[in-house]
C-alpha positions in Angstrom: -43.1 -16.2 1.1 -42.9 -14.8 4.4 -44.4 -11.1 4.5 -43.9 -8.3 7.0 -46.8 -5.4 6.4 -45.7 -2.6 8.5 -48.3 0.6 8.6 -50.3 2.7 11.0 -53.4 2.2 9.6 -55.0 -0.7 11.0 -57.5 -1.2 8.2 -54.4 -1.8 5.2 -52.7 -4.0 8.0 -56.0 -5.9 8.4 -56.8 -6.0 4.6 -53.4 -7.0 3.7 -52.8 -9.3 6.3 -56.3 -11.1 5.0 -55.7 -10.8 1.4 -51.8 -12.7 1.5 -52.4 -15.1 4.0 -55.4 -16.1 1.7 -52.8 -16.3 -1.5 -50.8 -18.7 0.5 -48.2 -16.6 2.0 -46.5 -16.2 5.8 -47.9 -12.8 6.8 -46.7 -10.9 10.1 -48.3 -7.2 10.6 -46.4 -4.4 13.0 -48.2 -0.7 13.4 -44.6 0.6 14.1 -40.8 0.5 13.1 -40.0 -0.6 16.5 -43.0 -3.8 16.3 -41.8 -4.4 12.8 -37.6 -4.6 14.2 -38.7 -6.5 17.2 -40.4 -9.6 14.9 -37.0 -9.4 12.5 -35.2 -10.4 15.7 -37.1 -13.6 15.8 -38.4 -14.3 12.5 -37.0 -15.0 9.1 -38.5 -12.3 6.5 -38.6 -12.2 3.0 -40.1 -9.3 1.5 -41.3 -6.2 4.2 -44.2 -3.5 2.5 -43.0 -0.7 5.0 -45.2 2.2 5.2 -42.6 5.4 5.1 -44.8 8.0 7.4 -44.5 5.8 10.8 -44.9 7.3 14.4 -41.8 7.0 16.0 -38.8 5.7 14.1 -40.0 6.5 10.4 -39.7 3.9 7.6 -36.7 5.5 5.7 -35.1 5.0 9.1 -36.2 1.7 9.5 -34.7 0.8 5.9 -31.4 1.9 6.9 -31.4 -0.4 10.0 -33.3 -3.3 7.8 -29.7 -3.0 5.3 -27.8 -2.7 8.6 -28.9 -5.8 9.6 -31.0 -7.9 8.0 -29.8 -8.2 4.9 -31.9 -10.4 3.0 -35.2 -8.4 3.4 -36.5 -7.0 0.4 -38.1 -3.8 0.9 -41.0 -2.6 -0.7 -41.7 1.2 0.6 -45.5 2.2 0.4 -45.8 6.3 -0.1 -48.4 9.1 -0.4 -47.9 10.5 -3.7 -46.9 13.6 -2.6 -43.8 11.8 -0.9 -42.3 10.2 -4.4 -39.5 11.7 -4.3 -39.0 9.9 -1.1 -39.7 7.1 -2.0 -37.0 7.2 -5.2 -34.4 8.0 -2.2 -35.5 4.9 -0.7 -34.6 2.9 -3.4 -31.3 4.4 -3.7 -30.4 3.3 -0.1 -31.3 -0.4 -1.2 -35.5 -0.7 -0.9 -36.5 -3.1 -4.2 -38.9 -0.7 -4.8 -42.0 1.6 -4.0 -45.9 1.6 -3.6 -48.0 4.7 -3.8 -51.3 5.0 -2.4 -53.7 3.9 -3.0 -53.0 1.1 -4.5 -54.5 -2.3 -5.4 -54.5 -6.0 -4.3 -52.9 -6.7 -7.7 -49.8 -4.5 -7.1 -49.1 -6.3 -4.1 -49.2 -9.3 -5.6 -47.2 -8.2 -8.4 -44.9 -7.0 -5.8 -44.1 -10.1 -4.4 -44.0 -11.8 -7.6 -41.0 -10.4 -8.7 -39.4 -10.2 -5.6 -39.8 -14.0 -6.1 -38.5 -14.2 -9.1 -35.4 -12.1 -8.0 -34.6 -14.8 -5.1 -34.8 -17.2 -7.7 -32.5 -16.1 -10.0 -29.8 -14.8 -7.0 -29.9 -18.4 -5.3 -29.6 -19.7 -9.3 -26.4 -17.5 -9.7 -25.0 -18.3 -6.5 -25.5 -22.3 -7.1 -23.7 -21.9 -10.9 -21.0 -19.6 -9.3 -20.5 -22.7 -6.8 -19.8 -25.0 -9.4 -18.2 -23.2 -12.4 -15.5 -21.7 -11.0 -13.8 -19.3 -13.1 -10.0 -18.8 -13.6 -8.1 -17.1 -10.6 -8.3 -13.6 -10.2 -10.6 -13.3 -13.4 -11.4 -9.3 -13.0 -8.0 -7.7 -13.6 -7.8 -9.1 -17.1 -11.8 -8.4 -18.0 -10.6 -6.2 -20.8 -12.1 -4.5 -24.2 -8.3 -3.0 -24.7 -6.7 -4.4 -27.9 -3.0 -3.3 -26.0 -4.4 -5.9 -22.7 -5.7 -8.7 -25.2 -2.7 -9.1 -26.9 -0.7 -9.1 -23.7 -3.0 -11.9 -22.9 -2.0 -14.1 -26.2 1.5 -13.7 -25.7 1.5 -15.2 -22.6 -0.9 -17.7 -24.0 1.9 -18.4 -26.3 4.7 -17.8 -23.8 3.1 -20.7 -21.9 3.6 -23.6 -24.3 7.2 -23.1 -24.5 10.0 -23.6 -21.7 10.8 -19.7 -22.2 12.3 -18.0 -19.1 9.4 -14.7 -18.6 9.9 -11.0 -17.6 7.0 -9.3 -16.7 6.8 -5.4 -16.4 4.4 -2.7 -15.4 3.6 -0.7 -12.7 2.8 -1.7 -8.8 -0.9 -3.2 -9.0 -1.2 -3.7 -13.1 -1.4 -7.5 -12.1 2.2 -9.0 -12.9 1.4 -11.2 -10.2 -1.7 -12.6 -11.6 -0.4 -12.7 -15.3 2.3 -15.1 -13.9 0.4 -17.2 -12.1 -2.0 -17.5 -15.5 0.7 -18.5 -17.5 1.7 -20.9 -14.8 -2.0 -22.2 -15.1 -1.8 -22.4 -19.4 1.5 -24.1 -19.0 2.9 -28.4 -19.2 3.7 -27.2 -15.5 -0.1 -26.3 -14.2 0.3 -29.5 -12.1 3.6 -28.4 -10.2 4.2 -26.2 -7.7 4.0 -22.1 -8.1 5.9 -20.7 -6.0 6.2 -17.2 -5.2 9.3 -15.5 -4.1 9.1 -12.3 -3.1 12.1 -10.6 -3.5 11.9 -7.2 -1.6 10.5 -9.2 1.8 14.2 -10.0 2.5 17.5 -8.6 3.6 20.5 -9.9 1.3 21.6 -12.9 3.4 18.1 -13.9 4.6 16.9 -13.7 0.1 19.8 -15.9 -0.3 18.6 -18.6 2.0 14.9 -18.3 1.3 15.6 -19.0 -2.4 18.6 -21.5 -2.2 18.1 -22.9 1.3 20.8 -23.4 3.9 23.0 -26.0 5.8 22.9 -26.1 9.4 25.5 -23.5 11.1 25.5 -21.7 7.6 25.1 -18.4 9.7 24.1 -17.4 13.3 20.9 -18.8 14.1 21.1 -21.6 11.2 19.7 -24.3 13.7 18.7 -26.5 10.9 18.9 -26.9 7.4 16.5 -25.7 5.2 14.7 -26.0 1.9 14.9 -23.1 -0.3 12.4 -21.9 -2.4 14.2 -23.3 -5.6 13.7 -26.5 -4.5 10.2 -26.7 -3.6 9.8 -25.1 -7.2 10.8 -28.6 -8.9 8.1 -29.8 -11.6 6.2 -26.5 -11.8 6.6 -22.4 -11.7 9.6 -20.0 -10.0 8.5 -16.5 -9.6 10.7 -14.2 -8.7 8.7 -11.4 -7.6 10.0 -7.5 -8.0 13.4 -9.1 -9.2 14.5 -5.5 -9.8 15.1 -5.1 -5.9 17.6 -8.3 -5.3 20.8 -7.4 -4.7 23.8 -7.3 -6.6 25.2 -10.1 -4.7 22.3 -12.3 -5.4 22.0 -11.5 -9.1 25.2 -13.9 -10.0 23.8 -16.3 -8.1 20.1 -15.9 -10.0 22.3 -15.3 -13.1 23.8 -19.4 -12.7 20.6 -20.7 -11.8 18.9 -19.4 -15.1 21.7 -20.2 -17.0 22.3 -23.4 -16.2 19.7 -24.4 -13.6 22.1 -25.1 -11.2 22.7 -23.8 -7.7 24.1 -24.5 -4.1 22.5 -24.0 -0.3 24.5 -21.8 1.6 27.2 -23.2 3.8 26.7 -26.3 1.3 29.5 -26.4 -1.7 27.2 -29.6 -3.2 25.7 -27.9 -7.1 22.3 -29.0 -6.9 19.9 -29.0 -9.9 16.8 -27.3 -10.5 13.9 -28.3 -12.8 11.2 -25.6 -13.1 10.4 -22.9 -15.3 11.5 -19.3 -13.9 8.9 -16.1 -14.7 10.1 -12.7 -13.2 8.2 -9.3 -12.5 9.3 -5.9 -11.8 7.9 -3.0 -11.2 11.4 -1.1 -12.6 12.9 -0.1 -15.7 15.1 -3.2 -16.0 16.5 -1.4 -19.3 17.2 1.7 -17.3 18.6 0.0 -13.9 21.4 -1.4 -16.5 22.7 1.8 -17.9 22.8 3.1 -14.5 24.5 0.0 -13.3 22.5 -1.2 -10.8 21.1 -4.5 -12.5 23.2 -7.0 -14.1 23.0 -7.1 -18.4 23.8 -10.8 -18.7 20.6 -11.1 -16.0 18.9 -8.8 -17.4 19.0 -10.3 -20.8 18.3 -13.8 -19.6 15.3 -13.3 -18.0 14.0 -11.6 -20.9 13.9 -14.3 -23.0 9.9 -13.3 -23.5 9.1 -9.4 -22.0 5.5 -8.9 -21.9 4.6 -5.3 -20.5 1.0 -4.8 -18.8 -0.4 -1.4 -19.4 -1.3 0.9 -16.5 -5.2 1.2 -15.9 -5.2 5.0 -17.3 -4.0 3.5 -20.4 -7.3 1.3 -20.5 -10.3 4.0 -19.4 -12.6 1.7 -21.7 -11.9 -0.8 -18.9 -12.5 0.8 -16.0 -16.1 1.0 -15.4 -16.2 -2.9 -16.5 -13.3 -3.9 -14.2 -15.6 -1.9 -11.3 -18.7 -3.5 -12.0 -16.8 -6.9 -11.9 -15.5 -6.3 -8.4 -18.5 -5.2 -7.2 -20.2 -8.4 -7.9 -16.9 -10.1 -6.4 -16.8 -8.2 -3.1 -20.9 -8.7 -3.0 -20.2 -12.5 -3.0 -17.1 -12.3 -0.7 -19.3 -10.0 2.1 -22.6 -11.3 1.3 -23.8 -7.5 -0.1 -26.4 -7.0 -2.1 -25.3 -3.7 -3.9 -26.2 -3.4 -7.5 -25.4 -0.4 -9.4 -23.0 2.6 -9.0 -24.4 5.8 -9.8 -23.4 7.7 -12.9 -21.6 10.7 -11.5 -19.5 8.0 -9.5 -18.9 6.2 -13.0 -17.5 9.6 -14.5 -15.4 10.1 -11.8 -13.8 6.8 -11.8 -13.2 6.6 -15.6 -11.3 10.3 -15.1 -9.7 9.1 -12.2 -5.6 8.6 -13.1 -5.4 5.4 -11.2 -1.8 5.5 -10.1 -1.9 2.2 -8.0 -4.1 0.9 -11.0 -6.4 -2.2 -11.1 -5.4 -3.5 -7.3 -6.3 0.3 -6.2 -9.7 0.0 -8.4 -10.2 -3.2 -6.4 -9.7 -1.7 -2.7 -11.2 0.9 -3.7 -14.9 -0.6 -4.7 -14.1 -3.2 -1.9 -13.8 -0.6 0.4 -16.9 1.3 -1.2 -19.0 -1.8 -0.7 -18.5 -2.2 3.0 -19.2 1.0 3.1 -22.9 1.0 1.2 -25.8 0.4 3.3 -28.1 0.8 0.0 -27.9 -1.5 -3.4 -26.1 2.0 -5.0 -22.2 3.3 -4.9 -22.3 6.6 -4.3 -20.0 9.7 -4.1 -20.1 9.5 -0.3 -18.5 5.7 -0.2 -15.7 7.1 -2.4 -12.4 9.1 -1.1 -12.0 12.6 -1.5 -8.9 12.1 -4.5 -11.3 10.3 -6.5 -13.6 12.6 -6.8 -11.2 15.4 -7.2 -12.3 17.5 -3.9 -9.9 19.6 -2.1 -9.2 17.6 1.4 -9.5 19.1 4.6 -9.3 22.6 6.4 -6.7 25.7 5.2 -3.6 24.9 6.5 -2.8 27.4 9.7 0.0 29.8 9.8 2.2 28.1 12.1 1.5 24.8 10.7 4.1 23.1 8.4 2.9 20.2 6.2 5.5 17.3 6.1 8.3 16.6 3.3 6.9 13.6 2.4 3.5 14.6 1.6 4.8 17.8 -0.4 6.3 15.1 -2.6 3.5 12.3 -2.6 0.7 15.3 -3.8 3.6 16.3 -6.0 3.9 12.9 -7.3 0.3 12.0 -8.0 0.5 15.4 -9.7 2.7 14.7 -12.1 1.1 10.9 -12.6 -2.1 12.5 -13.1 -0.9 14.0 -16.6 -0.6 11.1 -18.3 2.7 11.8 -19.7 5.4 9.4 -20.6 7.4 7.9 -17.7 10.5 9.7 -19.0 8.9 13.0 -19.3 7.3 13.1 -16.0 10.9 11.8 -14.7 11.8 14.9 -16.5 9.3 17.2 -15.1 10.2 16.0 -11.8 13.7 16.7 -12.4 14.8 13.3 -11.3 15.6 10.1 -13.6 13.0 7.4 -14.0 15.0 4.9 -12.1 14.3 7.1 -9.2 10.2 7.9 -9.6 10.0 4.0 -10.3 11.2 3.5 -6.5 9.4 6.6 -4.9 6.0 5.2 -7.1 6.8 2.1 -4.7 7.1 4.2 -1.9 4.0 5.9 -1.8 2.5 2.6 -3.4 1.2 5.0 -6.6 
């Protein structure tokens, strides 16, 4: 082990340094914060004993640079024992742990023992997480919910069959994900998924990217193109947020479930398609057809199998396990080394109402773990809403706070009830057709 011994008191520097360079070990000794930064500059460190009472640049100061920017030193703080308490704070902003003093040869050893042992295990992890790779997007459907497991075993089931899919729920429930699972579980898995989005595109420009084109179909046709459709062939089409296509489009979609048939535009040749169609949509399908606004033959053919994913409130025994399972995927994915998130921060996110759900829990601990400089998550890496504080100064006199943030607060609100989507609708006094699309809006 390499060891970096940082005190002021030349006789533990001197003792230590003898004592660990006699056990074997690569010891480098600095009477300051500064001397101790200077040799992490230039030399690869493993574990640091840091003395917290320096002269100049103290050591809880020096550990907030150390998880600034050298990330794989372990920090072992060394205290008086009236400075415990200290110490403790220390650990929360990512030391491995503390020494009071005095203390003996054996705790040092002991010290670095386990710090050993922790390396070992990490780099043990990291080599299994290399080669067993888990199923895509595993997190989002970590679940103890009896509502989310069954979800699950439909699709499962959906899979094995040729069935045409719908799959509903709110923005960021993972519809996206589910499809591309059942994709995965599927005769198909060695085709093609291919993701259509259907609310990236104006009418005419939809039309092409799904059926393709002819040269000179329309201005600035320069060439023919492949739709989506096509490039679907063997595997998966997913039509993405169908609720938004057109009603132009839906006959079109309409033929090509029906009987798998379609042209390009500015082509009258019926092509053929062979690939399994799943949908999603964030809308009330049901709804959108009493108001007109969706097609019922459509409607009913792509909801051959309708699998609904609850919305994250609807799961609070899966939050905190969702959480923790993101925080181990963002520590791999920015090479962090946070560990834990504190238990007020736990409450708080289990209370939360989660109105973007699991893919706001994600940016959300994501953006929480760029944010930590220690191994904890703590109230401070959080945004105000979770934590239910009141944002910001009193608004002034003369100041006027924009329409559309009136109704977002108003919206979130409501959301934050828990009530049925027909009832808040209600509440609102709007239908639900309508809070669907402003939930999009304000991505909620």
């Amino acid at each position: 082990m390499r060891v970096l011994v940082i005190d002021d008191d030349p006789r533990i520097l001197k003792t230590l340094e003898i004592m660990l360079t006699g056990d074997g070990h690569e010891v480098m000794a600095a009477p300051d914060a500064e001397s101790a930064l200077e040799i992490l500059e230039h030399r690869s460190v493993d574990v640091a004993f840091v003395d917290i009472q320096l002269p100049g640049i103290d050591g809880v100061a020096f550990l907030r640079k150390v998880r600034d920017q050298h990330r794989d030193v372990e920090a072992v703080m060394i205290t008086a024992y009236g400075t415990v308490d200290m110490a403790v704070e220390c650990m929360k902003e990512g030391a491995f742990d503390f020494l009071t003093k005095p203390f003996q040869p054996d705790q040092i050893r002991l010290k670095i023992r386990q710090v050993e042992k922790i390396r070992g295990l990490r780099a043990e992890v990291t080599d299994l997480r290399r080669r067993l790779v888990g199923p895509p997007g595993f997190p989002p459907f970590f679940t103890r919910t009896p509502a989310v497991l069954h979800v699950i075993e439909m699709a499962r089931t959906a899979a094995e069959t040729e069935a045409t899919v719908l799959v509903m729920g709110e923005s960021g429930t993972g519809k996206s994900l589910l499809a591309r699972h059942i994709h995965d579980w599927s005769q198909r898995r060695s085709g093609p998924f291919t993701v259509v989005d259907c609310t990236s595109f104006q009418e005419m420009l939809l039309e092409s990217e799904l059926f393709g084109h002819a040269r000179g179909a329309f201005t600035g046709a320069v060439s023919e193109k492949t739709g989506k459709v096509e490039t679907a062939q063997k595997g998966t089409l997913f039509l993405d947020e169908v609720g938004d296509v057109a009603p132009a489009i839906q006959g079109k979609l309409l033929r090509l479930v029906e009987e798998r048939t379609f042209e390009r535009l500015g082509d009258p040749a019926p092509r053929s398609m062979d690939a399994r169609i799943i949908a999603a949509t964030n809308h009330d399908l049901a709804q959108m057809v009493e108001e007109g606004e969706f097609r019922k033959d459509l409607y009913y053919r792509l909801s051959v199998v309708e699998i609904t994913l609850p919305a994250l409130r609807n799961r609070p025994a899966d939050i905190l396990p969702l959480a923790r399972a993101f925080l181990a995927e963002f520590n791999r994915a920015h090479d962090r080394k946070v560990e834990d998130i504190e238990e007020d921060v736990g409450r708080a996110l289990t209370r939360y109402a989660w109105p973007g759900n699991v893919r706001e829990l994600s940016h959300l601990i994501e953006r929480a773990v760029l944010a930590c400089p220690g191994r904890s998550l703590r109230r401070e890496h959080f945004p105000d809403r979770l934590l239910g504080r009141e944002g910001g100064p009193a608004e002034k006199e003369d100041e006027i706070t924009p329409l559309s943030i009136l109704e977002e607060n108003q919206l979130r609100k409501a959301l934050g009830l828990h009530l049925p989507l027909e009832e808040t609708a209600r509440r609102l006094g709007i239908n639900p057709s309508t809070l669907w699309r402003k939930r999009k809006k304000y991505n909620l």
